[in-house]
Gaussian input, Z-matrix of N, CA and C with variables (Angstrom, degrees):
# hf/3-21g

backbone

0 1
 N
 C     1     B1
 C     2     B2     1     A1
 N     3     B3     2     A2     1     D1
 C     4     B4     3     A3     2     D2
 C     5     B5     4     A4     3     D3
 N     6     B6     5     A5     4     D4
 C     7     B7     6     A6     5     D5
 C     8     B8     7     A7     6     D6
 N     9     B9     8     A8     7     D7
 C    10    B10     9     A9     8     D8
 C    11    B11    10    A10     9     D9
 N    12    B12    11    A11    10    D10
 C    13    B13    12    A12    11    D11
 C    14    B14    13    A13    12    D12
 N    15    B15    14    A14    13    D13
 C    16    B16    15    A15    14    D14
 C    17    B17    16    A16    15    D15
 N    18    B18    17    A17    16    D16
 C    19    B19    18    A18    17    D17
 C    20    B20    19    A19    18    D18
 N    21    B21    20    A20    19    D19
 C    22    B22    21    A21    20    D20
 C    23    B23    22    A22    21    D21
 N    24    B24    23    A23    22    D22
 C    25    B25    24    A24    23    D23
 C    26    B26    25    A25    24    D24
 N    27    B27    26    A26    25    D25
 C    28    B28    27    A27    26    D26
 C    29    B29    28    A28    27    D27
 N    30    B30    29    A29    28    D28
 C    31    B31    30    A30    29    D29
 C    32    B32    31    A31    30    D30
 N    33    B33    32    A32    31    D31
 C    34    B34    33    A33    32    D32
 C    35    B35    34    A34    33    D33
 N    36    B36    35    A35    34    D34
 C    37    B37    36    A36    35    D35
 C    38    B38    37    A37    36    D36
 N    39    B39    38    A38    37    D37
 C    40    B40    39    A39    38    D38
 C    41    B41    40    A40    39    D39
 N    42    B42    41    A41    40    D40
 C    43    B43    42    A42    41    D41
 C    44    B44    43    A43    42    D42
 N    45    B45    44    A44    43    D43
 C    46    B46    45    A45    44    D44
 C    47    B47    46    A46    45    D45
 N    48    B48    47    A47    46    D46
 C    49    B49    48    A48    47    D47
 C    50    B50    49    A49    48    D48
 N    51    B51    50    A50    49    D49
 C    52    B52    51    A51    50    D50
 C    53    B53    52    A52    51    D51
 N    54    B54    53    A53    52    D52
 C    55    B55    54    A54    53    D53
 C    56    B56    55    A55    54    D54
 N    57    B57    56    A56    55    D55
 C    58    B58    57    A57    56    D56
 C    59    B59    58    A58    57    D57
 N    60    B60    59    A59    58    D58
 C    61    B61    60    A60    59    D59
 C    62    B62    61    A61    60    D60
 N    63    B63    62    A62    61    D61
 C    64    B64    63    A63    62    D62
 C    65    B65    64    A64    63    D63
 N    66    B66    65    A65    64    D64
 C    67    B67    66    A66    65    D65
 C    68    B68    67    A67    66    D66
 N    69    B69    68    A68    67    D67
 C    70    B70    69    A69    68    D68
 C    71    B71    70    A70    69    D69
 N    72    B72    71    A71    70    D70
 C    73    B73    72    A72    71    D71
 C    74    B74    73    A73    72    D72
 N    75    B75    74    A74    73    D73
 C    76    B76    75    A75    74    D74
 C    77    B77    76    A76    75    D75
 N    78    B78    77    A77    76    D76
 C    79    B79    78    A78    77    D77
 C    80    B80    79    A79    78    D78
 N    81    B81    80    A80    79    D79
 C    82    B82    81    A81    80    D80
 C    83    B83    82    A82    81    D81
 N    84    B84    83    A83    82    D82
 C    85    B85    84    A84    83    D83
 C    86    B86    85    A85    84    D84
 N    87    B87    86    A86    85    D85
 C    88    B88    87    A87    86    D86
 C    89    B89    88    A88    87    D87
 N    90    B90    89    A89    88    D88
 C    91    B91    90    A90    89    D89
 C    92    B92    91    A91    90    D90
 N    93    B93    92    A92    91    D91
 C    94    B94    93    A93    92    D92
 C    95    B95    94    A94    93    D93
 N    96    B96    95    A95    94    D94
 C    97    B97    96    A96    95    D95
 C    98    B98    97    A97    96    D96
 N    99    B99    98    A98    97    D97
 C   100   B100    99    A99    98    D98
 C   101   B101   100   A100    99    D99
 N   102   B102   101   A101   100   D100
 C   103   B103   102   A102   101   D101
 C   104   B104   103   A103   102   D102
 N   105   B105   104   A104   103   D103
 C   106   B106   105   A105   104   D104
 C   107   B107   106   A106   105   D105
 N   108   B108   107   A107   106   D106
 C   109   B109   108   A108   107   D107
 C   110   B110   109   A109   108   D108
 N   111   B111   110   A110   109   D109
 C   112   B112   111   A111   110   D110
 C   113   B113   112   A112   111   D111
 N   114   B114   113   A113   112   D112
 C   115   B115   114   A114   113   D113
 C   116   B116   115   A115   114   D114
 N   117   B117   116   A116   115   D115
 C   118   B118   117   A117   116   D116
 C   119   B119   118   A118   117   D117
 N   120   B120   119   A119   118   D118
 C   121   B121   120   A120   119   D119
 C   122   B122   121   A121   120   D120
 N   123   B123   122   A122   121   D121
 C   124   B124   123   A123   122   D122
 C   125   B125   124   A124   123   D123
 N   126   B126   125   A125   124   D124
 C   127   B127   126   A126   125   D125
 C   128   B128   127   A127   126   D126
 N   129   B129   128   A128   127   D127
 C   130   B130   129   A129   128   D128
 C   131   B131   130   A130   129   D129
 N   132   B132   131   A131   130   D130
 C   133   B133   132   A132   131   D131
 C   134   B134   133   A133   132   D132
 N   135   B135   134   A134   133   D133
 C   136   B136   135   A135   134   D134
 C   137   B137   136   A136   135   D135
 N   138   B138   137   A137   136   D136
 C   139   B139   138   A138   137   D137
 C   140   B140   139   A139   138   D138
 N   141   B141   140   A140   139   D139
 C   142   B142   141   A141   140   D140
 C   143   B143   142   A142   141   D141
 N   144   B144   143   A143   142   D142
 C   145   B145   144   A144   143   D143
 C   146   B146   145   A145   144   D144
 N   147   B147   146   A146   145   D145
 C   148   B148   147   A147   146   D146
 C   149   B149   148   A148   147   D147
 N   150   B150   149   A149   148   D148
 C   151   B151   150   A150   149   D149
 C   152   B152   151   A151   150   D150
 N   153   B153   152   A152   151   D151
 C   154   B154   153   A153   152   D152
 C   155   B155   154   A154   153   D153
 N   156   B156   155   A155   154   D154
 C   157   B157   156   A156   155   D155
 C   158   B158   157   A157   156   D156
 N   159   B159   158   A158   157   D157
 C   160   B160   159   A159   158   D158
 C   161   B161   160   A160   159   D159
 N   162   B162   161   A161   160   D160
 C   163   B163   162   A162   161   D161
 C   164   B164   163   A163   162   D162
 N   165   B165   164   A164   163   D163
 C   166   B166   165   A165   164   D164
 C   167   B167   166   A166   165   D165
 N   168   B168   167   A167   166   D166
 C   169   B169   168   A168   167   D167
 C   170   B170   169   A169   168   D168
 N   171   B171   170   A170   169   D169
 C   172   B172   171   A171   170   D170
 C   173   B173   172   A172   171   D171
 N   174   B174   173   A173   172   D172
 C   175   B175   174   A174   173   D173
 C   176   B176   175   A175   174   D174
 N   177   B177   176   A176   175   D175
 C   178   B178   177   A177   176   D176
 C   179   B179   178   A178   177   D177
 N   180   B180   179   A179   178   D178
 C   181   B181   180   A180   179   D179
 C   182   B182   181   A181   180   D180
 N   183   B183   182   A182   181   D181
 C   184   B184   183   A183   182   D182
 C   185   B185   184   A184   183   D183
 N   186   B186   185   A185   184   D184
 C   187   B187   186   A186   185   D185
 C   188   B188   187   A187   186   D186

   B1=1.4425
   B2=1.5168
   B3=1.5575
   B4=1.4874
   B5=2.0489
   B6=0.9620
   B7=2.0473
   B8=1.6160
   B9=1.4839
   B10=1.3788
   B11=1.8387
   B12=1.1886
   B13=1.5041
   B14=1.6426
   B15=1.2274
   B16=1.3162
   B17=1.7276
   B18=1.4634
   B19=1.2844
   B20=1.7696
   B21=1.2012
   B22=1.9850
   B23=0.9544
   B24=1.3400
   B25=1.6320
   B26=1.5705
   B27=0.8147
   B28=1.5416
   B29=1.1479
   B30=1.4858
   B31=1.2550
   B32=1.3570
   B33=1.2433
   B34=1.5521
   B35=1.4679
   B36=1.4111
   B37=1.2742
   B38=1.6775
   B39=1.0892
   B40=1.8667
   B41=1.0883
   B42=1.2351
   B43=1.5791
   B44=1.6731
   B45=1.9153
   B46=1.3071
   B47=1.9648
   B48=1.2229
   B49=1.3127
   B50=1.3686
   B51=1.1959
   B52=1.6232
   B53=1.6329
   B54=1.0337
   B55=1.9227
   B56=2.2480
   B57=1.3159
   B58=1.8305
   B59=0.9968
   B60=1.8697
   B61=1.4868
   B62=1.6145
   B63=1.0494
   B64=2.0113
   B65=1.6308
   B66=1.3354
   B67=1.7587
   B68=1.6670
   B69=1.4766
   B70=1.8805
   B71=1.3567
   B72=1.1176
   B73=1.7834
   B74=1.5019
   B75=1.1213
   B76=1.1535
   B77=1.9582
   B78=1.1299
   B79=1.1811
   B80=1.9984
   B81=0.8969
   B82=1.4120
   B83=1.4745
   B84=1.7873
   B85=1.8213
   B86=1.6929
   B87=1.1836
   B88=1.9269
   B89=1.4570
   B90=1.5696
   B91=1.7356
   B92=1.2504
   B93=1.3259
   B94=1.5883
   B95=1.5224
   B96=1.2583
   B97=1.0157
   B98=1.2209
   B99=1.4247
   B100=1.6682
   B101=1.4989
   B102=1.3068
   B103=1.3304
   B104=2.0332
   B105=0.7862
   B106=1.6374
   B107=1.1117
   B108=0.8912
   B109=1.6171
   B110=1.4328
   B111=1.2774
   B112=1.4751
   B113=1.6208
   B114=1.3188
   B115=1.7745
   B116=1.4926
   B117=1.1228
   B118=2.1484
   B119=1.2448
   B120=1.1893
   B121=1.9975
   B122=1.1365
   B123=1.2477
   B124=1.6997
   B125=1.5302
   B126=1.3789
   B127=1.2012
   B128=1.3326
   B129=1.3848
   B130=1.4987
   B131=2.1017
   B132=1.0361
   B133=1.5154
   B134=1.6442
   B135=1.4135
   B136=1.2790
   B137=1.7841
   B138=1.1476
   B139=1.5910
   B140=1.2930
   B141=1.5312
   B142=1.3657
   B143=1.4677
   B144=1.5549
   B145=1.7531
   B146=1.7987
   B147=1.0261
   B148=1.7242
   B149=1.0889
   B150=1.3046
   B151=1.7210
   B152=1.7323
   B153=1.3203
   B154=1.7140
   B155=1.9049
   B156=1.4655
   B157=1.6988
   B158=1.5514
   B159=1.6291
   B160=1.3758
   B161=1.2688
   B162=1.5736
   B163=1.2259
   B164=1.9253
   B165=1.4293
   B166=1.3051
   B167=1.4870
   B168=1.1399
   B169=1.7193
   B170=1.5596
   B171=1.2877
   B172=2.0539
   B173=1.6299
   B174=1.0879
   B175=1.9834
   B176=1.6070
   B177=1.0974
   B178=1.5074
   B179=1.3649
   B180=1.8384
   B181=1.5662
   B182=1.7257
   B183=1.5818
   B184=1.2382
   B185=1.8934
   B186=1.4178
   B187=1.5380
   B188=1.4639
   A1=109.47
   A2=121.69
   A3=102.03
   A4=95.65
   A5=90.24
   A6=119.25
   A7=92.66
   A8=121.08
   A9=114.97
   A10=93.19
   A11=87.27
   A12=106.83
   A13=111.48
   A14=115.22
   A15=135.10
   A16=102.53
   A17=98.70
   A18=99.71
   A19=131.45
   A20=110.18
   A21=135.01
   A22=124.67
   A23=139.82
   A24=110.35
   A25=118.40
   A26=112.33
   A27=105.39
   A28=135.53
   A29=117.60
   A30=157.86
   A31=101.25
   A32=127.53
   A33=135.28
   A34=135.05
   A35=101.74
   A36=135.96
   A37=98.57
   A38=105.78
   A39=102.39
   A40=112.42
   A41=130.51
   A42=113.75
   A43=97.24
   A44=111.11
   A45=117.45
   A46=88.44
   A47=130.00
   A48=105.26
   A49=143.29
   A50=113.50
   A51=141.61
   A52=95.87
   A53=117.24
   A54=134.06
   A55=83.94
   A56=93.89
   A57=85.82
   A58=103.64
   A59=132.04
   A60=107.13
   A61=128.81
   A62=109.32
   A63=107.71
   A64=98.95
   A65=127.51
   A66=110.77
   A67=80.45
   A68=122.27
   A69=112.34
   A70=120.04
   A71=94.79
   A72=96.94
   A73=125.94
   A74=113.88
   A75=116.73
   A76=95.40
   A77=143.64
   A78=157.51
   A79=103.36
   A80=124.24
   A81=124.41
   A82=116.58
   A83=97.68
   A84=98.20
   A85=87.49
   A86=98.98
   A87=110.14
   A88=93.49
   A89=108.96
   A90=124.13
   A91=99.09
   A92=118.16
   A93=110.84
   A94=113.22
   A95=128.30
   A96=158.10
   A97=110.28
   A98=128.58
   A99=141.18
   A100=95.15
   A101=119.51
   A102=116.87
   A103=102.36
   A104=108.84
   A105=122.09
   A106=112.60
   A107=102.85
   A108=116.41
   A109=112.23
   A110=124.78
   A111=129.17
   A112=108.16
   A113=98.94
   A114=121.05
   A115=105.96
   A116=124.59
   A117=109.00
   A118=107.48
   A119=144.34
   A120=144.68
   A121=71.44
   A122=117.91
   A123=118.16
   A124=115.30
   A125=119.94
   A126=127.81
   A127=111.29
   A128=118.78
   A129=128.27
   A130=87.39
   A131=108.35
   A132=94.98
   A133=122.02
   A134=129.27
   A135=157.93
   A136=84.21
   A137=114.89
   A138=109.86
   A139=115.04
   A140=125.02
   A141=100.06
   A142=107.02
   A143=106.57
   A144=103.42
   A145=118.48
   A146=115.13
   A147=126.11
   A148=126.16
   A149=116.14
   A150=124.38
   A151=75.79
   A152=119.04
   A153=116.89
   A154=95.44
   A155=113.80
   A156=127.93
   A157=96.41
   A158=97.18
   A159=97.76
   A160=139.06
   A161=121.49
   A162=134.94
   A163=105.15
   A164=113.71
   A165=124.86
   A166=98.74
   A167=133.65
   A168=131.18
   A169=111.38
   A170=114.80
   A171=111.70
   A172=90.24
   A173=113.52
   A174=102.46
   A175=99.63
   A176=138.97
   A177=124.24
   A178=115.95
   A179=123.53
   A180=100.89
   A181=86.23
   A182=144.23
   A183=123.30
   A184=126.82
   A185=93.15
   A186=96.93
   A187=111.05
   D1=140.75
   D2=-159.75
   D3=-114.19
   D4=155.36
   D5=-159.22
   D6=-65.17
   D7=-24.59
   D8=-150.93
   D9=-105.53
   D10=130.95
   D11=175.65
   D12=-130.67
   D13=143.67
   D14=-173.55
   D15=-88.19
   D16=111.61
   D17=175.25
   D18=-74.78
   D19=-3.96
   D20=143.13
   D21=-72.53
   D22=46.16
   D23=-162.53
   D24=-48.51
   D25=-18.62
   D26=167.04
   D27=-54.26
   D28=-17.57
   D29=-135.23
   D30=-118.55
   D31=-32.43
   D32=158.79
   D33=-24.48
   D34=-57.32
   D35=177.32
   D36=-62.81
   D37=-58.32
   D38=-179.91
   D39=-58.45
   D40=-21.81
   D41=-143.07
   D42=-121.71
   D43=-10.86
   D44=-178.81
   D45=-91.93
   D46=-31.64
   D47=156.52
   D48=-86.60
   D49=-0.25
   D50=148.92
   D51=-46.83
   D52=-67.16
   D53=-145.41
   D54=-73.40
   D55=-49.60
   D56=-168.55
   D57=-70.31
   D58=-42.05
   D59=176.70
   D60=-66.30
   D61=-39.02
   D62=168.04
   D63=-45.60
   D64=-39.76
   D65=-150.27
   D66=-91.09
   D67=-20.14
   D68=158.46
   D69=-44.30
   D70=-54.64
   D71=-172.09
   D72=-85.10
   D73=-25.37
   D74=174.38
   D75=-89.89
   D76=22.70
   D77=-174.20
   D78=29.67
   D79=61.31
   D80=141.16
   D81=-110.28
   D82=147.18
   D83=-161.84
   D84=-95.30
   D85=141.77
   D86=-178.53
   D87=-123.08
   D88=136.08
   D89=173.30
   D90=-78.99
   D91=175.61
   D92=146.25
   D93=-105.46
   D94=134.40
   D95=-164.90
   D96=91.69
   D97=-154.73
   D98=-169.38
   D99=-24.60
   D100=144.85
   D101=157.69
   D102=-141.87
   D103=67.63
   D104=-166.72
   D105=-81.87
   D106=-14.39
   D107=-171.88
   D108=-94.24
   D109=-13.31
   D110=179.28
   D111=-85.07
   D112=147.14
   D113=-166.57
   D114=-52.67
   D115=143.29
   D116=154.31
   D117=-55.76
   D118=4.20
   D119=167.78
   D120=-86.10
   D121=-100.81
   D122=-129.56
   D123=-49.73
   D124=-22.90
   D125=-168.61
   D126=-99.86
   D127=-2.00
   D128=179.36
   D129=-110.36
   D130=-50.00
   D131=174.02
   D132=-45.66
   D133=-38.29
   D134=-149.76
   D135=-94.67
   D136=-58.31
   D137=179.81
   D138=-79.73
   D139=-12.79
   D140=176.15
   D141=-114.44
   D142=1.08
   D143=153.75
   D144=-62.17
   D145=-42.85
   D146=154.81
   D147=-34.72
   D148=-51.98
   D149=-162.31
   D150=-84.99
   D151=-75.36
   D152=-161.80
   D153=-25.32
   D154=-74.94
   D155=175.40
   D156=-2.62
   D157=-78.54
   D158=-166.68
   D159=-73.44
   D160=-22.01
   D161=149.13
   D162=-34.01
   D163=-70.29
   D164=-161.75
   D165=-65.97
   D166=-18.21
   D167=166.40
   D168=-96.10
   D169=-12.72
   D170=161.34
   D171=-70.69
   D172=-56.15
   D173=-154.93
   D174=-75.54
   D175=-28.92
   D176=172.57
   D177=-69.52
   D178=-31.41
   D179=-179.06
   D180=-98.86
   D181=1.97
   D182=164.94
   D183=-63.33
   D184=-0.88
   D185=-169.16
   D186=-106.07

């Protein structure tokens, strides 16, 4: 069961279609629910397609 909880719950919903489009682009297929079965690559690709996302949306509204 994982420690990290979303302090919005509303906020869920965004961020589980946030999570499927990065594993789009970087092309790994993500289920919804459990996905356990995916590599530490693909699932470290999927998170650092995210972090890149959000980095590149701090510097466009930072300017």
């Amino acid at each position: 069961m994982s420690k990290n909880k979303i302090v919005v719950p509303q906020a869920r919903e965004a961020m589980d279609r946030f999570k499927m489009e990065a594993a789009n682009e970087v092309g790994v297929n993500l289920k919804n629910g459990y996905n356990g079965d995916l590599t530490s690559k693909q699932a470290g690709s999927v998170g650092g397609q995210m972090v890149k996302k959000m980095i590149e949306s701090y510097e466009n509204n930072a300017k």
